[in-house]
PyMOL Python script that loads the backbone (N, CA, C, O; Angstrom):
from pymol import cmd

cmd.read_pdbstr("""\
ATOM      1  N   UNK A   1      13.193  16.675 -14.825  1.00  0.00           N
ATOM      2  CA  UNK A   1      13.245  15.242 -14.900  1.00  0.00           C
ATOM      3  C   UNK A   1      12.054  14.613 -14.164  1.00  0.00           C
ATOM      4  O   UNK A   1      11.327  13.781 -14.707  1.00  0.00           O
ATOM      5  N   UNK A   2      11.904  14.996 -13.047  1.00  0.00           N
ATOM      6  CA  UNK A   2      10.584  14.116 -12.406  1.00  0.00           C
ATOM      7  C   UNK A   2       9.416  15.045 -12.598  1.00  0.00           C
ATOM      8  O   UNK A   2       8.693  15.244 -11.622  1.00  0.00           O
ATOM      9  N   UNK A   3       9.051  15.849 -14.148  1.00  0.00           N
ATOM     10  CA  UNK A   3       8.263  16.575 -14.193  1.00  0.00           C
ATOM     11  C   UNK A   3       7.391  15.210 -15.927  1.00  0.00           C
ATOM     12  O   UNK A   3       6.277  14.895 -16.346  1.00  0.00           O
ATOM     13  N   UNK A   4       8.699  14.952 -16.226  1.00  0.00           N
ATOM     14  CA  UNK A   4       8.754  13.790 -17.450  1.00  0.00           C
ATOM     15  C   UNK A   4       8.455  12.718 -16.521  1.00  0.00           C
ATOM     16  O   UNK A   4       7.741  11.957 -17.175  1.00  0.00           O
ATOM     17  N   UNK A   5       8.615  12.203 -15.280  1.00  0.00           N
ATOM     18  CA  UNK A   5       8.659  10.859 -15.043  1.00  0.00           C
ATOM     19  C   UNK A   5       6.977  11.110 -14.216  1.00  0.00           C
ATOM     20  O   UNK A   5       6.215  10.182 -13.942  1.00  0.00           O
ATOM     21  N   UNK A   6       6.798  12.074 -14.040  1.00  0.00           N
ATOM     22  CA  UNK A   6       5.291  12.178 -13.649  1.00  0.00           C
ATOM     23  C   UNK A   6       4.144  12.146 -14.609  1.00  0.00           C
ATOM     24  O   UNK A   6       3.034  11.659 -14.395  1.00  0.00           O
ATOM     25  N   UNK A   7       4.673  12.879 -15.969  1.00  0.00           N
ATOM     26  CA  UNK A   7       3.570  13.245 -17.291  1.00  0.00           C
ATOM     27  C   UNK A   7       3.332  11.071 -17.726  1.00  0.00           C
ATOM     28  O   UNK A   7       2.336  10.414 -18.030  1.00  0.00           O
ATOM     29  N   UNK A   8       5.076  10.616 -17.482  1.00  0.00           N
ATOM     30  CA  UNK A   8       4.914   9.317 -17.973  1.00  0.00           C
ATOM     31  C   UNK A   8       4.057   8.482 -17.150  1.00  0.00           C
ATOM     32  O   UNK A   8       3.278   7.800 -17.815  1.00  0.00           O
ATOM     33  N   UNK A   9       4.001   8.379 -16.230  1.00  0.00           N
ATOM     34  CA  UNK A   9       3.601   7.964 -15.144  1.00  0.00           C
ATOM     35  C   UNK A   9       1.995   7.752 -15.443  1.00  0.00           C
ATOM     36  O   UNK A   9       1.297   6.745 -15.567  1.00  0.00           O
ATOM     37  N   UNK A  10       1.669   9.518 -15.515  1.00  0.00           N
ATOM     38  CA  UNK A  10       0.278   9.837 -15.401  1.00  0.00           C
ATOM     39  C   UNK A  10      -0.898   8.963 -16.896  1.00  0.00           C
ATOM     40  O   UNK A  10      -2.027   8.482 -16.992  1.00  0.00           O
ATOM     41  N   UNK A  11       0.188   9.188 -17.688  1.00  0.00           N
ATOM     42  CA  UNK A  11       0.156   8.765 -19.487  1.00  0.00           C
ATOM     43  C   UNK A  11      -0.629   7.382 -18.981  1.00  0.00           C
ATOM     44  O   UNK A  11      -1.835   7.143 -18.912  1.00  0.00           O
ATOM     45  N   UNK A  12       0.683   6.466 -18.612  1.00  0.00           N
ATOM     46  CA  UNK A  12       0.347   5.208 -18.875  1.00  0.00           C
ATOM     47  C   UNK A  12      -0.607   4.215 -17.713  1.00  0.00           C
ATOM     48  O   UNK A  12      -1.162   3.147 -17.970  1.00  0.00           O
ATOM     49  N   UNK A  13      -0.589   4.807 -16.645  1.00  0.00           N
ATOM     50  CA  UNK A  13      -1.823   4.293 -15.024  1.00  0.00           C
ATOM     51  C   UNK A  13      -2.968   5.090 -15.329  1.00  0.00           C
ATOM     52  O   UNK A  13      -4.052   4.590 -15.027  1.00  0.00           O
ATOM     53  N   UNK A  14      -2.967   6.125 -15.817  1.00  0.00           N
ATOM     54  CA  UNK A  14      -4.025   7.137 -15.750  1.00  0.00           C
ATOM     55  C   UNK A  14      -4.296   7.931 -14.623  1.00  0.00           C
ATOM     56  O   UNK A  14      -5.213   8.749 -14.702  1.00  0.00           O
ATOM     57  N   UNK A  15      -3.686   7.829 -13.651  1.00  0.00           N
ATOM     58  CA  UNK A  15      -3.817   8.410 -12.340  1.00  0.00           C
ATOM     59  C   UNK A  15      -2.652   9.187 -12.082  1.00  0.00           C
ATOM     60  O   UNK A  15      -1.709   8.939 -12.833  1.00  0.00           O
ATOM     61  N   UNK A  16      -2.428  10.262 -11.019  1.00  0.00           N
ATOM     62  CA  UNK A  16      -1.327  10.706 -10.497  1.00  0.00           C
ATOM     63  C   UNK A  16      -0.128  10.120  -9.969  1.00  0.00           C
ATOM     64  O   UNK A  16      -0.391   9.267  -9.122  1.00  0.00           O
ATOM     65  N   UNK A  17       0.738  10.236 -10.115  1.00  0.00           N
ATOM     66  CA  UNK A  17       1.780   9.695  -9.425  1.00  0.00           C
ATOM     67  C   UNK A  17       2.709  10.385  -8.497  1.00  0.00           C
ATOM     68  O   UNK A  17       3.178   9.913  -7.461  1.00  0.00           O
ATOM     69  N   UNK A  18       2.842  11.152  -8.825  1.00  0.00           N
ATOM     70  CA  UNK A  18       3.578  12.446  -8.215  1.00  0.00           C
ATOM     71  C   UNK A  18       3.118  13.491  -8.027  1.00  0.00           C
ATOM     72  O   UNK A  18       2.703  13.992  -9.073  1.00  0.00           O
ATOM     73  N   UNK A  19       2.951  14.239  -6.952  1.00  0.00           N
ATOM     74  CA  UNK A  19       2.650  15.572  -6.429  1.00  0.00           C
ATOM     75  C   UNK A  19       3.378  16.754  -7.288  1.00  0.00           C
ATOM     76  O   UNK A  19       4.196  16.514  -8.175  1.00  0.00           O
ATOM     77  N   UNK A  20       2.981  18.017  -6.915  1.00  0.00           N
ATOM     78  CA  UNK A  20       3.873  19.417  -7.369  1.00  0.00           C
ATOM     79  C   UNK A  20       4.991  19.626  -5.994  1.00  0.00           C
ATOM     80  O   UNK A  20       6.026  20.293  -6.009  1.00  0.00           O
ATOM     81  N   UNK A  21       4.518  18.970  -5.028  1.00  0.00           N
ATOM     82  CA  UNK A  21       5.250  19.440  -4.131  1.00  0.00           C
ATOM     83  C   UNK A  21       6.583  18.386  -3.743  1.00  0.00           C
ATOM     84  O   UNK A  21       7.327  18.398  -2.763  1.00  0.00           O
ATOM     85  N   UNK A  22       6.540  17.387  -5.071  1.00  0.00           N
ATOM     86  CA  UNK A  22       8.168  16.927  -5.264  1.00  0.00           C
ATOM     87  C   UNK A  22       8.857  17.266  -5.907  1.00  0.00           C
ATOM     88  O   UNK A  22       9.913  16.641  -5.806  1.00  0.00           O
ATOM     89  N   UNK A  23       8.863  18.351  -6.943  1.00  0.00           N
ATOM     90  CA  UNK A  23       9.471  18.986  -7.331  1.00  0.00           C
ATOM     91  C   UNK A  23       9.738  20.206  -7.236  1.00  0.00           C
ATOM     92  O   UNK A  23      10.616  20.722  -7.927  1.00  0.00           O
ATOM     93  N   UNK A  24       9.034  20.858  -6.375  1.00  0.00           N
ATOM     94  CA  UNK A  24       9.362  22.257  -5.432  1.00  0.00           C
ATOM     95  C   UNK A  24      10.514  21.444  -3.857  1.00  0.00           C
ATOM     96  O   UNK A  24      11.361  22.126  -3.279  1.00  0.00           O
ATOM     97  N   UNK A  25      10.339  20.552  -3.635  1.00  0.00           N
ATOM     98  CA  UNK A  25      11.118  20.072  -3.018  1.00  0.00           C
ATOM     99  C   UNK A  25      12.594  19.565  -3.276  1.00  0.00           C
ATOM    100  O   UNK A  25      13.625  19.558  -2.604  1.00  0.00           O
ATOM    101  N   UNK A  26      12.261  19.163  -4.479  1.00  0.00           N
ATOM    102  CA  UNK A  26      13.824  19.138  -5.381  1.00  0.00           C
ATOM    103  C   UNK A  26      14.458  20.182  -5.773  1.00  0.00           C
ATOM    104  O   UNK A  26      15.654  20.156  -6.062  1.00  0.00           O
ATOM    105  N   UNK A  27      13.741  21.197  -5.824  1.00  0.00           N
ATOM    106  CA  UNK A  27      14.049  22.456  -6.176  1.00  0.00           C
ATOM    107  C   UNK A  27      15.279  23.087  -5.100  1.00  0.00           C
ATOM    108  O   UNK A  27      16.437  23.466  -5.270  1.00  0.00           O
ATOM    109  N   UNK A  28      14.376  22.980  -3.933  1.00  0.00           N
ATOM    110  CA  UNK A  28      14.562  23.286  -2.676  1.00  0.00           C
ATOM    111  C   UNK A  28      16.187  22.453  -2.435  1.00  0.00           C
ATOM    112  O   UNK A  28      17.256  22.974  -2.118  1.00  0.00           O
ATOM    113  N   UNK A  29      15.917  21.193  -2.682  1.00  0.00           N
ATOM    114  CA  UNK A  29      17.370  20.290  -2.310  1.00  0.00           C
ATOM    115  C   UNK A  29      18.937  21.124  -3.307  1.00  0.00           C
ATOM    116  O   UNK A  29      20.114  21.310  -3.000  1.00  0.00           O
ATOM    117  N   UNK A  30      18.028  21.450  -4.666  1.00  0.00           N
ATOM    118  CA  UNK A  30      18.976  21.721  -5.497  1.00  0.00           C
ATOM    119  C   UNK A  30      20.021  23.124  -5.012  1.00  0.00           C
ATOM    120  O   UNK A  30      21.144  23.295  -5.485  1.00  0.00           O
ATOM    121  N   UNK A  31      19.252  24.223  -3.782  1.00  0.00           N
ATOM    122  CA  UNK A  31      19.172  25.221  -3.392  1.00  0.00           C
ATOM    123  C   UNK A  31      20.277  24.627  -2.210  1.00  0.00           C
ATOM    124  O   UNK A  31      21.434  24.994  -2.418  1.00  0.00           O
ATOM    125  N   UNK A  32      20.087  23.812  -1.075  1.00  0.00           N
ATOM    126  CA  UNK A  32      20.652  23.128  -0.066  1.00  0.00           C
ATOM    127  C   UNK A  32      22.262  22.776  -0.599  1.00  0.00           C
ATOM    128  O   UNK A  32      23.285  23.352  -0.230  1.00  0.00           O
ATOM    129  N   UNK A  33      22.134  21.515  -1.695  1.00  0.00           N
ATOM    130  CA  UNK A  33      23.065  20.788  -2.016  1.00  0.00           C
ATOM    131  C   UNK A  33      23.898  20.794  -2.928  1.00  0.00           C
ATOM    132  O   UNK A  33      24.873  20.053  -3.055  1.00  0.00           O
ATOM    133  N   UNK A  34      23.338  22.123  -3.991  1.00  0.00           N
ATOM    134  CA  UNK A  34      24.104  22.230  -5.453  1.00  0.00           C
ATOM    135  C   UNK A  34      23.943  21.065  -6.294  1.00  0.00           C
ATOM    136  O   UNK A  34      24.132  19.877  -6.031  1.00  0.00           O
ATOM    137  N   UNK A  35      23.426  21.825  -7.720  1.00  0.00           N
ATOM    138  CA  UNK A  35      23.189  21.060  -8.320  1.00  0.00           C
ATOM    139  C   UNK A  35      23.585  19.845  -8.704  1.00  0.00           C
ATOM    140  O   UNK A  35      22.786  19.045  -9.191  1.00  0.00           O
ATOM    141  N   UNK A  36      25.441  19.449  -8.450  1.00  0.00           N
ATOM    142  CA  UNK A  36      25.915  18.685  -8.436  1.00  0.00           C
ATOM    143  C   UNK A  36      25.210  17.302  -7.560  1.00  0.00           C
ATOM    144  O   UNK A  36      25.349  16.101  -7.788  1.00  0.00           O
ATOM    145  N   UNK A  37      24.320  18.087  -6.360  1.00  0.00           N
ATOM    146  CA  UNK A  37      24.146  17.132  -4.923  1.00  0.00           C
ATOM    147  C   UNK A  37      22.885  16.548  -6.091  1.00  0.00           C
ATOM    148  O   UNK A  37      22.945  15.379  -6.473  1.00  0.00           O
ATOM    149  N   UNK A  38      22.202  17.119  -6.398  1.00  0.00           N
ATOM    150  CA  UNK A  38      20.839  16.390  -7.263  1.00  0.00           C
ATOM    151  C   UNK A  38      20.526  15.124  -7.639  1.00  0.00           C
ATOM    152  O   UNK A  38      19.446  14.655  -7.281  1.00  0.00           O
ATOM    153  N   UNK A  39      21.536  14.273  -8.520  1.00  0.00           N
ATOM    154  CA  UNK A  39      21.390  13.052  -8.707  1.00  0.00           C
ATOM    155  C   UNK A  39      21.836  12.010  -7.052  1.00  0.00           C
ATOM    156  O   UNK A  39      21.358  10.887  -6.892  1.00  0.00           O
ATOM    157  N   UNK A  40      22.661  12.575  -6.143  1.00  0.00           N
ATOM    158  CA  UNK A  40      22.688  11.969  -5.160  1.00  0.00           C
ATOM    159  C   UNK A  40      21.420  11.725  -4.186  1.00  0.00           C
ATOM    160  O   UNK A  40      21.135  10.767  -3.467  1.00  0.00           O
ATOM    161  N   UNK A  41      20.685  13.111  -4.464  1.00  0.00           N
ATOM    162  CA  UNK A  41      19.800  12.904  -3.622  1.00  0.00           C
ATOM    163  C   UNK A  41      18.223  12.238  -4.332  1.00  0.00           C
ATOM    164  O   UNK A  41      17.302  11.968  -3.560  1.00  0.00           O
ATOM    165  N   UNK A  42      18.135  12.118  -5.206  1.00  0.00           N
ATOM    166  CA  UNK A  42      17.231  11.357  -5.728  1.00  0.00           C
ATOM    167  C   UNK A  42      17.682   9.527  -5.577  1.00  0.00           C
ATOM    168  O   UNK A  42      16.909   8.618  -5.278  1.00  0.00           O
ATOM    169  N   UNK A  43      19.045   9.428  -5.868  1.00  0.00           N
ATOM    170  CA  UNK A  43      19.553   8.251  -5.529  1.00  0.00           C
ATOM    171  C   UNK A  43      19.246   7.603  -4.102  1.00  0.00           C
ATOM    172  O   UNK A  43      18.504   6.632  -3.953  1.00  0.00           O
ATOM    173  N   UNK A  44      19.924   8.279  -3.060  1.00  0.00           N
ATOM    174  CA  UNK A  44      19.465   8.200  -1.296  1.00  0.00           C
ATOM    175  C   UNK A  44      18.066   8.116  -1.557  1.00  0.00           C
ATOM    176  O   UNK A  44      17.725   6.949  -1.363  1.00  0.00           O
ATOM    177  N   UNK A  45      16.939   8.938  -1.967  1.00  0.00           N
ATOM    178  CA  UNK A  45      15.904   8.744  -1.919  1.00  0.00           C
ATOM    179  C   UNK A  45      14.708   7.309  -2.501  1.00  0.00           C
ATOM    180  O   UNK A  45      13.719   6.698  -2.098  1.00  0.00           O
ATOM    181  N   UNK A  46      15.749   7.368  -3.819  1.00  0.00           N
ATOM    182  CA  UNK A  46      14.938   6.147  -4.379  1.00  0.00           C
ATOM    183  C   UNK A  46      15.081   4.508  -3.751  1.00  0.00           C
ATOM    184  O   UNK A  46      14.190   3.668  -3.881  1.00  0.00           O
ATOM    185  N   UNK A  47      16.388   4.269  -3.056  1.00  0.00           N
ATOM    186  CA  UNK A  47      16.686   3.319  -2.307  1.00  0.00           C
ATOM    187  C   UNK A  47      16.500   3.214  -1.038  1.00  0.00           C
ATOM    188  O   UNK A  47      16.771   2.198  -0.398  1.00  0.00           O
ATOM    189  N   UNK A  48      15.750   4.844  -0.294  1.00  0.00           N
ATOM    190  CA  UNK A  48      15.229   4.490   0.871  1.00  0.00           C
ATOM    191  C   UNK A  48      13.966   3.877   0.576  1.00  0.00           C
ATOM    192  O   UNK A  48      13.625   2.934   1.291  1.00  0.00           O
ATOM    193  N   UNK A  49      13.189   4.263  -0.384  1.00  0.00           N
ATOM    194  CA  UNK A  49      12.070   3.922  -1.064  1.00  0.00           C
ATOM    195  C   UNK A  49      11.919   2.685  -0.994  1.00  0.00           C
ATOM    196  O   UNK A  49      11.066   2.095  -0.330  1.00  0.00           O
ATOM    197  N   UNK A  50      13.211   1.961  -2.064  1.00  0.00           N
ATOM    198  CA  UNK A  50      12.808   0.683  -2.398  1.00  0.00           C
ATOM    199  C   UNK A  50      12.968  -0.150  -0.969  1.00  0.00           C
ATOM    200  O   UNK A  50      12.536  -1.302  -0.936  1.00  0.00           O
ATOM    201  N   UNK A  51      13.635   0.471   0.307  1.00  0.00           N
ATOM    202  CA  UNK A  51      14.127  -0.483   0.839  1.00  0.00           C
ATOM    203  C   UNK A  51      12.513  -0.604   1.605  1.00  0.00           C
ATOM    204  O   UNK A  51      11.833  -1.631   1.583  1.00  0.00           O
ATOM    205  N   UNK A  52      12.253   0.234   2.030  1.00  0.00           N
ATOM    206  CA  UNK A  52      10.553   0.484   2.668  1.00  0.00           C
ATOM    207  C   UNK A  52       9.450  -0.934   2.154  1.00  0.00           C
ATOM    208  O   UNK A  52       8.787  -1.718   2.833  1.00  0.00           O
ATOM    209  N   UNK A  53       9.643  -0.798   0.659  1.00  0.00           N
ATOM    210  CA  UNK A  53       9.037  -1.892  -0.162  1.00  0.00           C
ATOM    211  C   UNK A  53       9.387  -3.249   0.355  1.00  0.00           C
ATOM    212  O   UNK A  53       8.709  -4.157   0.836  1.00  0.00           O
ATOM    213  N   UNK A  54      10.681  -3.098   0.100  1.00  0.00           N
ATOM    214  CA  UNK A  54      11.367  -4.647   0.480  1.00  0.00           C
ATOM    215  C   UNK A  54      11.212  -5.217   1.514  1.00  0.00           C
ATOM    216  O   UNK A  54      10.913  -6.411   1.557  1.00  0.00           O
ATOM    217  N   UNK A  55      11.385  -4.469   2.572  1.00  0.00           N
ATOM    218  CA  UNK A  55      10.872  -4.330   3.812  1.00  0.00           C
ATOM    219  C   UNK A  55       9.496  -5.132   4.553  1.00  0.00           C
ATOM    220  O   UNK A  55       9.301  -5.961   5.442  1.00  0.00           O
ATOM    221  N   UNK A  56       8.606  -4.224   3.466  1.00  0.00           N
ATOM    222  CA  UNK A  56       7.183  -4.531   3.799  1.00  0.00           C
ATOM    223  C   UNK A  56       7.091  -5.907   2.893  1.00  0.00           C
ATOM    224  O   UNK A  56       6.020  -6.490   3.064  1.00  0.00           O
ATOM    225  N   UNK A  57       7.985  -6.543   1.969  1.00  0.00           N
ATOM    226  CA  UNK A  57       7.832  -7.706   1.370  1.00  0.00           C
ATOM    227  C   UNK A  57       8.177  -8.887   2.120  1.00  0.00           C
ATOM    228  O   UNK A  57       7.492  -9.909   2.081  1.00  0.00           O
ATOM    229  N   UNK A  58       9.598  -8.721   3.040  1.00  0.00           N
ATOM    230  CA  UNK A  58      10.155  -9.460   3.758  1.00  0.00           C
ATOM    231  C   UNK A  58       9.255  -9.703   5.342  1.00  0.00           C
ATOM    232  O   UNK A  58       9.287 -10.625   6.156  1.00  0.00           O
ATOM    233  N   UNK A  59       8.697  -8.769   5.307  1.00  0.00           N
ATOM    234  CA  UNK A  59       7.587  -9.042   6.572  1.00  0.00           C
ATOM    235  C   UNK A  59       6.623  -9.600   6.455  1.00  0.00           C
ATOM    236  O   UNK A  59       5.975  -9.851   7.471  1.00  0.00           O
ATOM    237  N   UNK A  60       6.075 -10.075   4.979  1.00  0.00           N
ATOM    238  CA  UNK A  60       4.803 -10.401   4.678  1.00  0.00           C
ATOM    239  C   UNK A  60       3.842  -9.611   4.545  1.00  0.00           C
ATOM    240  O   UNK A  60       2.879 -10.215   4.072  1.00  0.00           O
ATOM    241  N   UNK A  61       3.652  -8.639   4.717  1.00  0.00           N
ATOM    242  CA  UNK A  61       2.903  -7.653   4.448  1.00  0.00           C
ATOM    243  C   UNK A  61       2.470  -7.392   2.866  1.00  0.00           C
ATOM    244  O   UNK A  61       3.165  -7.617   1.876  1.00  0.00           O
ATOM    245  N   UNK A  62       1.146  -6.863   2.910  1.00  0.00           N
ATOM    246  CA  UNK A  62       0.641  -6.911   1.283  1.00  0.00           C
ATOM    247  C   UNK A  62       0.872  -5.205   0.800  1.00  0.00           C
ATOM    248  O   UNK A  62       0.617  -4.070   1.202  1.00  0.00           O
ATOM    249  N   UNK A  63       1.756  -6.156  -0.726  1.00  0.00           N
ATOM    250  CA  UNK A  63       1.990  -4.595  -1.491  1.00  0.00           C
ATOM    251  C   UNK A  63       1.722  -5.033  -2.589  1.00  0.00           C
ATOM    252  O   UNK A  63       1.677  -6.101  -3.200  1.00  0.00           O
ATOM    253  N   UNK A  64       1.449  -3.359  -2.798  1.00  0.00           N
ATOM    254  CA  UNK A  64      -0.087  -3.721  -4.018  1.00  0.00           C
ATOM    255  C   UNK A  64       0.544  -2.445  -5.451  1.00  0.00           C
ATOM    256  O   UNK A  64       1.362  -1.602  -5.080  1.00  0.00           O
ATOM    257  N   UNK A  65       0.266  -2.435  -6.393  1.00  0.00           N
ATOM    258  CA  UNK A  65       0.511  -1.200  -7.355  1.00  0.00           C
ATOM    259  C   UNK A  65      -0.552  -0.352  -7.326  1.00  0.00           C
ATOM    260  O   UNK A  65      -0.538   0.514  -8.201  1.00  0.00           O
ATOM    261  N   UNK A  66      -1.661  -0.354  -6.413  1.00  0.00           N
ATOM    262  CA  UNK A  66      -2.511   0.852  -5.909  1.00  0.00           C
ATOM    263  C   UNK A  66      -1.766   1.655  -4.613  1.00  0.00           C
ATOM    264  O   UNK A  66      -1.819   2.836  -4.267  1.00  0.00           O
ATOM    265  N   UNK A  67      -1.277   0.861  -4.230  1.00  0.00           N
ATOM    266  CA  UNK A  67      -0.822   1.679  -2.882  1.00  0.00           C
ATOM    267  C   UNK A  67       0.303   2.769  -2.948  1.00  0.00           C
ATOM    268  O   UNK A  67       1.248   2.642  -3.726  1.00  0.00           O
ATOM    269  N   UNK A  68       0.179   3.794  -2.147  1.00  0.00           N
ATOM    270  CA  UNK A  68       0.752   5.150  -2.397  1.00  0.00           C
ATOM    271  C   UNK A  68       1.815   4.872  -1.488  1.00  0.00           C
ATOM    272  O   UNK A  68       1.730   3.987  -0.636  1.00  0.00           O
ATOM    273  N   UNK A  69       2.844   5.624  -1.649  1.00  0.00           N
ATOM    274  CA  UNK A  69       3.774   5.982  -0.874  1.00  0.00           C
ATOM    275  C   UNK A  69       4.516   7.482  -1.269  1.00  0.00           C
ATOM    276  O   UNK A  69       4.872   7.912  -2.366  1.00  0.00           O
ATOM    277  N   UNK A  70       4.605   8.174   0.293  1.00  0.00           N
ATOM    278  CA  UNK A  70       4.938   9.840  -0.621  1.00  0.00           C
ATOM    279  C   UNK A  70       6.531   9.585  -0.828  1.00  0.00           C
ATOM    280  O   UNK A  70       7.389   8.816  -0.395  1.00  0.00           O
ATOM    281  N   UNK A  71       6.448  10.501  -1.594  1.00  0.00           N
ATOM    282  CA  UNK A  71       8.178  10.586  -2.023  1.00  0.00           C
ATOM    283  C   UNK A  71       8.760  11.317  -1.315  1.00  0.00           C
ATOM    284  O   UNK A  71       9.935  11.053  -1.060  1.00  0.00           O
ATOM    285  N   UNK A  72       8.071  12.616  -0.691  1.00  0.00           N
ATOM    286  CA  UNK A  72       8.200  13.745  -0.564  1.00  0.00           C
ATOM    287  C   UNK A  72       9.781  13.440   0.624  1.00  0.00           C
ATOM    288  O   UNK A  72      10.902  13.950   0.648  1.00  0.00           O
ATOM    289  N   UNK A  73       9.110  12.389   1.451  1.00  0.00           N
ATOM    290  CA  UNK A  73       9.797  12.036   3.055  1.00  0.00           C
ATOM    291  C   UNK A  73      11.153  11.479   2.522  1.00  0.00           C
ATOM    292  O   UNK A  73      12.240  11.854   2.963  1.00  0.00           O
ATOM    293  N   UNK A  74      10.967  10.369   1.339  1.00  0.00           N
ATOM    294  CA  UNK A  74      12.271  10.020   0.830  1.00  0.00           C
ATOM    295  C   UNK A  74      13.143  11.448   0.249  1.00  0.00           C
ATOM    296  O   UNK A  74      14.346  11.709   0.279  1.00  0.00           O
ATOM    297  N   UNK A  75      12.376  11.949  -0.096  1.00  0.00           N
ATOM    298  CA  UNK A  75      13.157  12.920  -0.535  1.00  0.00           C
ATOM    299  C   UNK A  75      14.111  14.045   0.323  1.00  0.00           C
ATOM    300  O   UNK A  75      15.204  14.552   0.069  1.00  0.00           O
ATOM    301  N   UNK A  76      13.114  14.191   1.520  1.00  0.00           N
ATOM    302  CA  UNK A  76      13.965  14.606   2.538  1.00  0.00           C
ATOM    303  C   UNK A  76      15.269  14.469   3.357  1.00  0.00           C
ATOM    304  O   UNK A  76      16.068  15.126   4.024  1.00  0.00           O
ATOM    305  N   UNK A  77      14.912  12.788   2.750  1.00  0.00           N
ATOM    306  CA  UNK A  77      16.010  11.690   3.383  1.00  0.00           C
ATOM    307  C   UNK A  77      17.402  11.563   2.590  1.00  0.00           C
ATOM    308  O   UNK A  77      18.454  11.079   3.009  1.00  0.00           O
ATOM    309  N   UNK A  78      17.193  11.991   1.633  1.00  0.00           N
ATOM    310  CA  UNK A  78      18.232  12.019   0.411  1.00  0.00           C
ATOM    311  C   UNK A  78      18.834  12.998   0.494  1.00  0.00           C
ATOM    312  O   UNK A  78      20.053  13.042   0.331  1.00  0.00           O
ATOM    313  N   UNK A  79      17.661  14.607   0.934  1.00  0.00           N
ATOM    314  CA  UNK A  79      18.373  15.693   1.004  1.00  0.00           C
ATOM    315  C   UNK A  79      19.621  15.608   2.624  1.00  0.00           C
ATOM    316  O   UNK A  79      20.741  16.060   2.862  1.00  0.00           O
ATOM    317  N   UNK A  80      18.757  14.897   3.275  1.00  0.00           N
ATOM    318  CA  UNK A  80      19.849  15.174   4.650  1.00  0.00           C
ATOM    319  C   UNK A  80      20.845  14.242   4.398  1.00  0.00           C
ATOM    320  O   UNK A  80      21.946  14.647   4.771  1.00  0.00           O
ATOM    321  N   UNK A  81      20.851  12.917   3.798  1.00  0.00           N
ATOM    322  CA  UNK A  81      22.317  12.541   3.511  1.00  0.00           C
ATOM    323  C   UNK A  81      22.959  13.053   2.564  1.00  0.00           C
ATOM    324  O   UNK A  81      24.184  12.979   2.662  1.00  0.00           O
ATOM    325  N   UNK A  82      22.714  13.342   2.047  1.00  0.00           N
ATOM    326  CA  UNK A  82      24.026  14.715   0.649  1.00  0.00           C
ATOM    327  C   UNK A  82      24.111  15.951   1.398  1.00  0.00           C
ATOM    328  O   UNK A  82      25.096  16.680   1.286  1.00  0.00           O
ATOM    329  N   UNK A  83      23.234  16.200   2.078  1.00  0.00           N
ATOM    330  CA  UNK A  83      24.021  17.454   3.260  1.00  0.00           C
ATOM    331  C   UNK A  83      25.142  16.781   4.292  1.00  0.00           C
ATOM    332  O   UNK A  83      26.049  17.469   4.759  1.00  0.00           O
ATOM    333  N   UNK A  84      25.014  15.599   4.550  1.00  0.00           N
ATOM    334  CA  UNK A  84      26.375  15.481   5.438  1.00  0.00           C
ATOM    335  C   UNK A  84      27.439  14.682   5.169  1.00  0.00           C
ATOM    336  O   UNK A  84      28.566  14.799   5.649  1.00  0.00           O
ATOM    337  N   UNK A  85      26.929  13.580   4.116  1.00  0.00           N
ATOM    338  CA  UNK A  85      27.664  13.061   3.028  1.00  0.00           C
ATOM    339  C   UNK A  85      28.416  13.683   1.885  1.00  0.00           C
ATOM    340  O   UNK A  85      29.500  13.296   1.447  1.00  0.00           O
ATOM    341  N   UNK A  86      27.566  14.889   1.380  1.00  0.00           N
ATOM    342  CA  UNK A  86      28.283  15.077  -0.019  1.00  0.00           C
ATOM    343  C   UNK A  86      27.584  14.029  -0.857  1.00  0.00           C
ATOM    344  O   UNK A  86      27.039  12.938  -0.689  1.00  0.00           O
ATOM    345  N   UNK A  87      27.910  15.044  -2.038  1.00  0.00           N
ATOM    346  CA  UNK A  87      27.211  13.919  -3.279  1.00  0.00           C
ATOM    347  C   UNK A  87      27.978  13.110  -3.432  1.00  0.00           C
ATOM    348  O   UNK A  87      29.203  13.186  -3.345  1.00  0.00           O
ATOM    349  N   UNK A  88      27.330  12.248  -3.678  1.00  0.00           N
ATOM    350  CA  UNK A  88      28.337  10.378  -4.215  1.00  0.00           C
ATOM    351  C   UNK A  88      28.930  10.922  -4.822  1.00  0.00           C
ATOM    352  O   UNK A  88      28.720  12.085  -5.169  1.00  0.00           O
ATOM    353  N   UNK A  89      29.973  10.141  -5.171  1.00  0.00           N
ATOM    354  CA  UNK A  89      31.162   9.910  -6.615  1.00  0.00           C
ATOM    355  C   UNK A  89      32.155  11.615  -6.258  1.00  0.00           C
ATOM    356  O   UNK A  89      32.871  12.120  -7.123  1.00  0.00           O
ATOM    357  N   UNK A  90      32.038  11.990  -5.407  1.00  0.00           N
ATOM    358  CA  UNK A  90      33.094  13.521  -5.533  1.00  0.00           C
ATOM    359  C   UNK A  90      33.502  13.210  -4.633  1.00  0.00           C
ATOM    360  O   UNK A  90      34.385  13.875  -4.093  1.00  0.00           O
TER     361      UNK A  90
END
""", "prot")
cmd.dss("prot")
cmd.show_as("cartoon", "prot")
cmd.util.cbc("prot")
cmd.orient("prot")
C-alpha cells in the first residue's frame, strides 16, 4: 500500500515522497503488531502527522508543499501506540 501511495506520489510532484525505509519499517511494525495492528498503526501515525502540521499552522509558522517531514518517526509513534493500545476497533 504505501509502495502505490509513493509510485502516486512520485507520478504526479515528480519528486520523492517516501523513502524505502518506510516500508521496511512497516514491515517491521507488521512483525511487532500483527497484521491486524497495520491499519492502526498507519492511522496513529498519520494523525500524529497531521497534528505536527496543524500545530505548526496554529503557531503561525510557514508550511509550505516543499517542505519534508519524515514519516519514518510517525511511524514509530503508531508502532508504540498499537503495542500498548492494541489495534483500534478489537
Amino acid at each position: 500500500m504505501l509502495w502505490g501511495i509513493a509510485a502516486l506520489y512520485r507520478r504526479t510532484r515528480g519528486r520523492e515522497g517516501l523513502g524505502g525505509g518506510d516500508f521496511r519499517l512497516l514491515a517491521a511494525a507488521g512483525a511487532w503488531t500483527g497484521w491486524m495492528g497495520l491499519p492502526s498503526v498507519l492511522l496513529w501515525a498519520s494523525v500524529a502527522g497531521l497534528s505536527l502540521v496543524l500545530a505548526r499552522l496554529v503557531l503561525k509558522q510557514p508550511v509550505s508543499a516543499e517542505d519534508r517531514l519524515p514519516f519514518g518517526v510517525f511511524l514509530a509513534l503508531g508502532i508504540w501506540m498499537t503495542w500498548l493500545y492494541g489495534p483500534l476497533g478489537l
